[in-house]
C-alpha positions as CSV (number, residue, x, y, z in Angstrom):
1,X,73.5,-51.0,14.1
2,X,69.9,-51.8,13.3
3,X,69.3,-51.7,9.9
4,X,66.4,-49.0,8.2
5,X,65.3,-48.6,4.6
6,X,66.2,-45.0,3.6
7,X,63.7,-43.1,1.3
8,X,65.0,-44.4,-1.9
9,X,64.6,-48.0,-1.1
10,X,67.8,-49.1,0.0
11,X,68.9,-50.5,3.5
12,X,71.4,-48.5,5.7
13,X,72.2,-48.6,9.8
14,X,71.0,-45.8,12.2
15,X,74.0,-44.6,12.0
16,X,74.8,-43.9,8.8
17,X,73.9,-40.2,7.0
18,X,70.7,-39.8,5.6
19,X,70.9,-38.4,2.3
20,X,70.7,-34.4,1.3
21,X,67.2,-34.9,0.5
22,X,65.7,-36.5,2.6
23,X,63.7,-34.1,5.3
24,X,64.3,-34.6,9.1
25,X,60.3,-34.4,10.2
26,X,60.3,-33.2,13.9
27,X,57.4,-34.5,15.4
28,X,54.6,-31.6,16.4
29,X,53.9,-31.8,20.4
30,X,50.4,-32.7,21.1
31,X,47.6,-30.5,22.2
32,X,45.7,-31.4,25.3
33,X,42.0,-31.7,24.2
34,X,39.8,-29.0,25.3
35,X,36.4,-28.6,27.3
36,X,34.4,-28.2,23.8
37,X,36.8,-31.1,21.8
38,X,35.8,-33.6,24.8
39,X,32.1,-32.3,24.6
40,X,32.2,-32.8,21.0
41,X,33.5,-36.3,21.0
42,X,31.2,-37.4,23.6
43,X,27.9,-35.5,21.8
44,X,29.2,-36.6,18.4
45,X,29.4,-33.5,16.6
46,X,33.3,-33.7,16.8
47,X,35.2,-32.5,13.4
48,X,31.7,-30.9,12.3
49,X,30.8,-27.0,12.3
50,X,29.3,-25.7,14.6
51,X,26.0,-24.0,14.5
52,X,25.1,-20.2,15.4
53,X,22.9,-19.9,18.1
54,X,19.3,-19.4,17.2
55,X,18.6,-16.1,15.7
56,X,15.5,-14.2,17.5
57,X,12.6,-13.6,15.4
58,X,13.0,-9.6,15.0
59,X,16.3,-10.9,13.1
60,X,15.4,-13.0,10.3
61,X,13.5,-11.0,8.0
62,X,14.9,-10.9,4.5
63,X,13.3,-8.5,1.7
64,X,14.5,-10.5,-0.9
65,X,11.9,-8.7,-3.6
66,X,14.1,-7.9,-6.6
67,X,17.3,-9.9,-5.5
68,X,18.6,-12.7,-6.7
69,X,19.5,-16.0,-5.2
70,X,23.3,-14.7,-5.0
71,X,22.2,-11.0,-3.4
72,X,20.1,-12.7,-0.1
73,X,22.1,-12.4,2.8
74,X,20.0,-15.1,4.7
75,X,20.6,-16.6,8.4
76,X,18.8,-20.0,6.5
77,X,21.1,-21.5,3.8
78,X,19.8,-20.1,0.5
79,X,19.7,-23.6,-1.2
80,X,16.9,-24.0,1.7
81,X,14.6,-21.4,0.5
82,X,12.7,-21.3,-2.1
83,X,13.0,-17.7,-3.7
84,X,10.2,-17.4,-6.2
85,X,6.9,-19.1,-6.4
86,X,4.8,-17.6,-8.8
87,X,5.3,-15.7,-12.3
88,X,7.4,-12.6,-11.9
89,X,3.9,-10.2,-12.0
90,X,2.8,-11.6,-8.7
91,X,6.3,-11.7,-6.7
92,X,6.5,-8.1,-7.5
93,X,3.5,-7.0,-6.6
94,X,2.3,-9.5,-3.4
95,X,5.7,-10.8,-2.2
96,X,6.7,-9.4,1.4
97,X,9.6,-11.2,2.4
98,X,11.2,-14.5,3.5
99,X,10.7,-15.5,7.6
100,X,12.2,-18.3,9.2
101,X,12.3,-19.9,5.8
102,X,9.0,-19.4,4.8
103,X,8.0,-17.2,2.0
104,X,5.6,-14.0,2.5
105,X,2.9,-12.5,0.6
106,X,0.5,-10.2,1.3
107,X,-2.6,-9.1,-0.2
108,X,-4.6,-6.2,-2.4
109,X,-7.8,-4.3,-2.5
110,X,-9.2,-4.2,-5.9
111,X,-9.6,-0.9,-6.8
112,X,-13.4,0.7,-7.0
113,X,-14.6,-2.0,-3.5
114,X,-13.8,0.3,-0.4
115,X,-11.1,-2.3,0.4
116,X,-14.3,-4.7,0.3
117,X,-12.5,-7.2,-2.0
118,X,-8.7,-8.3,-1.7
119,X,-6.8,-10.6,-3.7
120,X,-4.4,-12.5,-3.0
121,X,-1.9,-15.2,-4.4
122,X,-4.2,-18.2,-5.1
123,X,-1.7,-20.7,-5.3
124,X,-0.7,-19.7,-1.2
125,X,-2.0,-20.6,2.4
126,X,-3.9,-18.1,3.4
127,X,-3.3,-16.9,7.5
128,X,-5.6,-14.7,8.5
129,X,-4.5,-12.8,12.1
130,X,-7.6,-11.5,14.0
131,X,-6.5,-8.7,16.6
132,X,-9.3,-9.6,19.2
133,X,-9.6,-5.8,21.3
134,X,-12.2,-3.7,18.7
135,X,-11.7,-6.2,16.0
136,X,-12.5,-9.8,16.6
137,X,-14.5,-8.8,19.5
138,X,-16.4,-5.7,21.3
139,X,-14.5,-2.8,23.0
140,X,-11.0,-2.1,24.1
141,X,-9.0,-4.2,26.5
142,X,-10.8,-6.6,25.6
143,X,-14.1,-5.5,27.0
144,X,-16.1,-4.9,30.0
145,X,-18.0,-8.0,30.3
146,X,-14.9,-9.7,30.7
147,X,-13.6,-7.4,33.4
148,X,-16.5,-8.0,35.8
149,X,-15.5,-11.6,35.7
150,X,-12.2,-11.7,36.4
151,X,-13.1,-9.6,39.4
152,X,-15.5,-12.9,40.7
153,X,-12.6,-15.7,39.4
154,X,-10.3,-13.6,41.7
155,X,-12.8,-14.0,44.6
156,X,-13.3,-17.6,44.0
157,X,-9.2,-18.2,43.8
158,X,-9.0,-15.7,47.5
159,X,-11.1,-17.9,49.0
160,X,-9.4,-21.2,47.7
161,X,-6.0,-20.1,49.3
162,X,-6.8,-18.0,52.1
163,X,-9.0,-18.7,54.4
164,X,-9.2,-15.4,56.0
165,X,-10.5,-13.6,53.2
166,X,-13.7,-12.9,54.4
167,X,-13.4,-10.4,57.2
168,X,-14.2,-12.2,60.8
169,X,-16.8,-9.4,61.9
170,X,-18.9,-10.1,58.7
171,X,-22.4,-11.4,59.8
172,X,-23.4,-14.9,58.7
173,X,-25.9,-14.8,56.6
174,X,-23.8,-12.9,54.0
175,X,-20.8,-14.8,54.5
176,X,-22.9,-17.8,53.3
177,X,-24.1,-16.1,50.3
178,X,-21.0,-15.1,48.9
179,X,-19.5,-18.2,49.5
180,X,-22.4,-20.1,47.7
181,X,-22.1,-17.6,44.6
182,X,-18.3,-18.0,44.5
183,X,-19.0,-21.5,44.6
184,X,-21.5,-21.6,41.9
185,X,-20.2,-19.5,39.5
186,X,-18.9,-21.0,36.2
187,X,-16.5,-19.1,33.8
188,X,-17.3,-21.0,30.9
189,X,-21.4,-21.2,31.3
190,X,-21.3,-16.5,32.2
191,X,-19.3,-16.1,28.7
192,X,-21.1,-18.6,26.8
193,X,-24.3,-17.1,27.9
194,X,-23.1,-13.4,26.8
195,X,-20.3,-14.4,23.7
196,X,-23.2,-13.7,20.9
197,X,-23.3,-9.8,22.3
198,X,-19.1,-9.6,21.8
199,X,-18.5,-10.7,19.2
200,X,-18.3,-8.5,16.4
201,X,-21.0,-8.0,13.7
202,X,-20.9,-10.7,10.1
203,X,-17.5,-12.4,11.6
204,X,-19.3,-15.7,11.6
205,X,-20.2,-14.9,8.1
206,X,-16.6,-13.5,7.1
207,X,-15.2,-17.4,8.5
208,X,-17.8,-19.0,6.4
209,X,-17.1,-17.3,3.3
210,X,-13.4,-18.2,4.0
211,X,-12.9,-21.8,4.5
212,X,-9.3,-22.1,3.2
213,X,-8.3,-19.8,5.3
214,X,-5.8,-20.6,8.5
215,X,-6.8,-18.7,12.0
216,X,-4.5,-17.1,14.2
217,X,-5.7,-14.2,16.9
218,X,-3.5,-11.7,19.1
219,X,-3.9,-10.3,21.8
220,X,-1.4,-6.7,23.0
221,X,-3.0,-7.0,26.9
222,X,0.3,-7.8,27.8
223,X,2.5,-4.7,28.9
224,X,6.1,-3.5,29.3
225,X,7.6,-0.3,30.1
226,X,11.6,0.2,29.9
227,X,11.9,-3.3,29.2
228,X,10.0,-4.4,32.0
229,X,7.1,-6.7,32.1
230,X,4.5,-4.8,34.0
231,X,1.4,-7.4,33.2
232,X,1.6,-10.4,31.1
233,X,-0.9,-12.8,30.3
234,X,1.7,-15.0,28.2
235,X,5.0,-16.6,28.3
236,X,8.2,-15.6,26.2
237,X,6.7,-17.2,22.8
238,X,3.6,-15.8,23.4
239,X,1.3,-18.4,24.9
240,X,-1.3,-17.2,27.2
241,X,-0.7,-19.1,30.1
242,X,-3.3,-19.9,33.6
243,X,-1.2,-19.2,36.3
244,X,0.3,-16.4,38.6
245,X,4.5,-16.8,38.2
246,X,4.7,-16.6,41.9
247,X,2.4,-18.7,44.4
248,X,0.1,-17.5,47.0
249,X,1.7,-16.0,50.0
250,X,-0.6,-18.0,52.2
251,X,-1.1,-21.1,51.0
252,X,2.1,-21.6,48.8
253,X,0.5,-23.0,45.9
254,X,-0.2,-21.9,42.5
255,X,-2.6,-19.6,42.2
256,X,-4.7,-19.2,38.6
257,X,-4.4,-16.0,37.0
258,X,-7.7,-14.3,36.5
259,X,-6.4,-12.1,33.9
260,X,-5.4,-15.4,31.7
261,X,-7.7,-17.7,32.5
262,X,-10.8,-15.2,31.5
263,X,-9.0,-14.2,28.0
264,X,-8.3,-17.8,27.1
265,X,-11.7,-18.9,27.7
266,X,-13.4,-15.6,26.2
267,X,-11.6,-16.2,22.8
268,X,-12.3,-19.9,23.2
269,X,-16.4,-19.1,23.5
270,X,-15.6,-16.7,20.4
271,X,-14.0,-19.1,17.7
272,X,-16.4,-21.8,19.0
273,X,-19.3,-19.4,18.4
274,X,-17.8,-18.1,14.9
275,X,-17.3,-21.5,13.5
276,X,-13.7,-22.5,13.6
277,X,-12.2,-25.9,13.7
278,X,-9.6,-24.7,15.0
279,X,-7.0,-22.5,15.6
280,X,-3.7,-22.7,14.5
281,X,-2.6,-22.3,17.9
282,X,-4.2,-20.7,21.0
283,X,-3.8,-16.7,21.5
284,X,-1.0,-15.1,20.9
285,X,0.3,-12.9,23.5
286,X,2.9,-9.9,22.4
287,X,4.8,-9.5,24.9
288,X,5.7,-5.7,24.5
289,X,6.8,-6.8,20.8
290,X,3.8,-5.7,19.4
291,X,1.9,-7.6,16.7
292,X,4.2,-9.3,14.5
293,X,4.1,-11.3,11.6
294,X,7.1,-12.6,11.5
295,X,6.1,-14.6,14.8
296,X,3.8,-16.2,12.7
297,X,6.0,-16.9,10.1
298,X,7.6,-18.9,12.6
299,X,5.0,-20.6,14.6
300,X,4.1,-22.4,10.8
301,X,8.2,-23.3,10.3
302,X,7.8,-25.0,13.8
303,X,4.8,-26.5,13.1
304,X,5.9,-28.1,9.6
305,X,9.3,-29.3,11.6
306,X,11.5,-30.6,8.6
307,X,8.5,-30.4,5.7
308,X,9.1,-28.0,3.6
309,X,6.5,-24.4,3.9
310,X,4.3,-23.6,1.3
311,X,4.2,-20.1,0.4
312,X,2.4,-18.0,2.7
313,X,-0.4,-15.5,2.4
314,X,-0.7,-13.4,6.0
315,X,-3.4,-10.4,6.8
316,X,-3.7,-9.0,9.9
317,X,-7.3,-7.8,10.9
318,X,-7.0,-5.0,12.8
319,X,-9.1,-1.7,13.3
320,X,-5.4,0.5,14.1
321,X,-4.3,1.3,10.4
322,X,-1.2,3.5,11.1
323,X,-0.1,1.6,14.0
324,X,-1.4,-2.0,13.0
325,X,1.2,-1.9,10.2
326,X,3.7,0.2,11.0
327,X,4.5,-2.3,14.1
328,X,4.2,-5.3,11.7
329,X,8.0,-6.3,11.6
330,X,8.1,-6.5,8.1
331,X,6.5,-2.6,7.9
332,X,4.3,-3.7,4.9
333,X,0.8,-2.6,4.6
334,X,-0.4,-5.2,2.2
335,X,0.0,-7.4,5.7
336,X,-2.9,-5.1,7.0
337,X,-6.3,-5.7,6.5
338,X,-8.1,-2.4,8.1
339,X,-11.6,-2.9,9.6
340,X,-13.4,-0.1,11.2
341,X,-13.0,-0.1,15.2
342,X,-16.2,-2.1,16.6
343,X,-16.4,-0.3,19.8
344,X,-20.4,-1.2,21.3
345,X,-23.8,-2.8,20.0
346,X,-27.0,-2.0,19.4
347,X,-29.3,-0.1,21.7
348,X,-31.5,-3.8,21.3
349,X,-27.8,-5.5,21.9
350,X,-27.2,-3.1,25.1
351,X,-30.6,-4.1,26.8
352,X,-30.2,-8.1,26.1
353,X,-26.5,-7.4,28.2
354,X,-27.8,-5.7,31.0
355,X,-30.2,-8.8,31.4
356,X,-27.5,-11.3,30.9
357,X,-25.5,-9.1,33.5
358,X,-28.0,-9.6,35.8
359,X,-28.0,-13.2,35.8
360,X,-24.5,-13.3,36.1
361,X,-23.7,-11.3,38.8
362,X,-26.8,-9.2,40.1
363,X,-26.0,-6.0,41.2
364,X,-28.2,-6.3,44.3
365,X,-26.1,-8.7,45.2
366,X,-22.8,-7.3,44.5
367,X,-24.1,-4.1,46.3
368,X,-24.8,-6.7,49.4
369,X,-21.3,-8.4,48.9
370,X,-19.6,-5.0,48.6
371,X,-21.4,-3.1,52.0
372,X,-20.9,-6.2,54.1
373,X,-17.0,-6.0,53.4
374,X,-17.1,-2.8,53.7
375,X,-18.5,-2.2,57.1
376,X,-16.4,-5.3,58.0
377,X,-13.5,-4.1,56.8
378,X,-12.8,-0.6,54.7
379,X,-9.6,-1.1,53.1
380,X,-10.2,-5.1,52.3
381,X,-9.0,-5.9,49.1
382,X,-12.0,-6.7,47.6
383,X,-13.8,-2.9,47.9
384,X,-10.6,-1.9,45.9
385,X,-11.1,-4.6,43.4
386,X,-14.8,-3.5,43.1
387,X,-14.3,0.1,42.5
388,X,-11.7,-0.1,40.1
389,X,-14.1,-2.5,37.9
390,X,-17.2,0.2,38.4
391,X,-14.9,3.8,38.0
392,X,-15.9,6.3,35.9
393,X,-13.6,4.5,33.3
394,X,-15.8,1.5,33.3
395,X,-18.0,0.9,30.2
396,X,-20.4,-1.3,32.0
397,X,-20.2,-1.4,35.5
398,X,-21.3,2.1,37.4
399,X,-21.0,2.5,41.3
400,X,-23.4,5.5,42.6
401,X,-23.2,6.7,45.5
402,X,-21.6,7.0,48.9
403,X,-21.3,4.4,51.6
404,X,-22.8,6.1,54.6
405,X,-24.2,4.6,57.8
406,X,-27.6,3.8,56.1
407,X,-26.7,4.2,52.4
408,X,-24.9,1.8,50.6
409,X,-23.7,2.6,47.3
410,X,-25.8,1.8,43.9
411,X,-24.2,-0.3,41.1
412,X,-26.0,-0.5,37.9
413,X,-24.9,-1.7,34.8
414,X,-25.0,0.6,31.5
415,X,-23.0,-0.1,28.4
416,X,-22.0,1.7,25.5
417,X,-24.5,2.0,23.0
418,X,-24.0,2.5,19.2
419,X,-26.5,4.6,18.1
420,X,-25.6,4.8,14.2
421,X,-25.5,2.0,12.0
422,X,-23.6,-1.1,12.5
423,X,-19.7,-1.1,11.6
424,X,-19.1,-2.1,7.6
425,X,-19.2,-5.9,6.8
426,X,-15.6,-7.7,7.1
427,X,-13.6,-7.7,3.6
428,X,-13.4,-10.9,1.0
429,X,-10.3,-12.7,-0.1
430,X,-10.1,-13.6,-3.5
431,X,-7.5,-16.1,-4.9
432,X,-6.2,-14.3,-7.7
433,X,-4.0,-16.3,-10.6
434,X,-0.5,-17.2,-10.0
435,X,0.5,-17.5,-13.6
């Protein structure tokens, strides 16, 4: 038969004996490829690892003070981070934590200043996080001023998508006049007009004193209950967004959102107003995960992409002590920089709003507006948006009165008034040395 060489180099047939050493090899049968081996061939990443999916950001904090390199459990390949910036006197007593990669410090009062003075790592970025309700601007949620003008940029988006808005028995001459106002009015020129009354006392002094400094600000008017969202004003990652998630029943197209578009432009007016460049990003929404820094911490490793991040310094300005750190995910109150709760102006301040008020919405005419629709129609939608903006819950808008056959009701505008002195001037940072 045909002749083959055997294993030690000499020839023999097929038929001959293979020598006692020689081992049979049986073929192993082959595997039909899978989904994921033809998806890898075809997306290149065949014969290579695979990654983890993308870790959350609640999940990727690592307290790494006191460990070594070997000790960090890390979802970010240790020889990726770096562990220590500065001499081992600051690590211990400013370093936080890694995020996303990016190392965390925070930052100290100096003993004998009220918290007036805080250092901080000089060698860092400083981030400084404004909370806007009570903090970066006046009053809660986020203020009043604000809440009289959403209730107009909902009349002018009504009347952009449905056409029968305005009750058909409405006389004329008021029709006309509320569709001329709704017309006229302009978001950005009412809060321009009124932003030097909201925003809080010495912030543009506190930004000029801070030019190194990063700006960030947050905003918690979003809302969830049992894991629901109840009212957003942002997306998933947080970014305060313009437009309704469903369109108008009428008309079927998108419909702004009143509630976003007034908070985007408010804090817009505001950083304008206090100086800034610009922000690292626009507002921050929460999202029901209240005010964390960790977010921020990754926001900066997106920004950088594949650079490398410095070492971080972040301080969150808030007037909530307990709760402003306790819901930082990190749960680290050198992240907290504590201002007192700026909740109305001046009795001067108080009297310049009412007069701005006036001008932007009168409330002879919103008195008109609202007893003309109401007449017309008592359960329209826009008597229900009216007296939730002037209940007895308001802080600027009041509605007297009852609507009778001759007596309309009374609104008036009278905002809160601090009476005592102004709230204490914002805190310095101080680089402090990093040897």
């Amino acid at each position: 038969g045909p002749s083959v060489r055997r294993s030690d180099g000499k020839l023999t047939t097929i038929g001959d004996k293979l020598p006692r050493t020689s081992k049979r090899v049986i073929p192993k049968p082959r595997k039909s490829a899978s989904k994921l081996d033809i998806a890898g061939v075809q997306q290149g990443f065949a014969g290579k690892d695979l990654a983890p999916p993308p870790l959350t950001w609640s999940e990727t904090e690592i307290n790494d003070r006191y460990k070594t390199p070997a000790q960090i459990e890390s979802p970010v390949k240790a020889d990726l981070i770096r562990q220590t910036w500065f001499a081992d006197p600051v690590e211990k007593a400013y370093r936080v934590g890694t995020y996303h990669g990016c190392s965390v410090y925070g930052s100290l009062p100096i003993e004998g200043t009220q918290g007036q003075i805080r250092t901080y790592p000089g060698d860092s970025e400083l981030h400084l996080v404004w909370d806007i309700d009570q903090t970066k601007l006046v009053g809660e949620g986020t203020n009043d001023v604000e809440l009289v003008i959403k209730c107009v940029l909902w009349w002018q988006q009504e009347l952009a998508h449905d056409p029968t808005f305005i009750p058909r028995t409405l006389d004329e001459e008021t029709r006309r006049e509320f569709v001329e106002y709704c017309d006229s009015f302009d978001l950005e020129t009412a809060i321009k007009s009124v932003i030097h009354l909201l925003v809080r006392p010495g912030a543009m002094e506190f930004v000029k004193k801070h030019p190194q400094a990063k700006w960030w600000t947050f905003t918690n008017k979003d809302r969830e209950a049992d894991g629901q969202v109840i009212r957003d004003v942002s997306d998933e990652d947080g970014l305060v967004g313009l437009y309704q998630l469903t369109p108008h029943e009428l008309s079927g197209k998108k419909v702004v959102d009143a509630n976003k578009l007034a908070l985007q432009v408010l804090d817009r007016e505001a950083c304008r107003f206090l100086g800034f460049q610009e922000q690292e990003r626009p507002l921050i929404g929460v999202r029901g995960q209240r005010k964390d820094l960790g977010r921020v911490a990754k926001l900066i490793r997106q920004k950088l992409g594949p650079n490398d991040p410095p070492a971080l310094t972040i301080a969150l300005i808030d007037d909530r002590k307990c709760d402003a750190w306790g819901n930082c995910q990190c749960n680290d109150q050198r992240l907290l920089c504590h201002v007192p709760a700026y909740t109305a102006g001046s009795p001067e301040q108080a009297k310049e709003l009412v007069e701005i008020m006036e001008s932007i919405l009168p409330t002879a005419t919103m008195a008109k507006f609202y007893d003309a629709f109401k007449r017309a129609d008592p359960a329209h939608a826009l008597i229900q948006c009216v007296d939730i903006m002037s209940d007895d819950q308001s802080a600027l808008l009041k509605k007297t009165g009852l609507l009778a056959s001759k007596n309309p009701a009374v609104f008036k505008y009278i905002p809160r008034v601090n009476t005592g002195p102004p709230p204490a001037p914002l805190p310095s940072f101080q680089r402090a040395s990093c040897s």
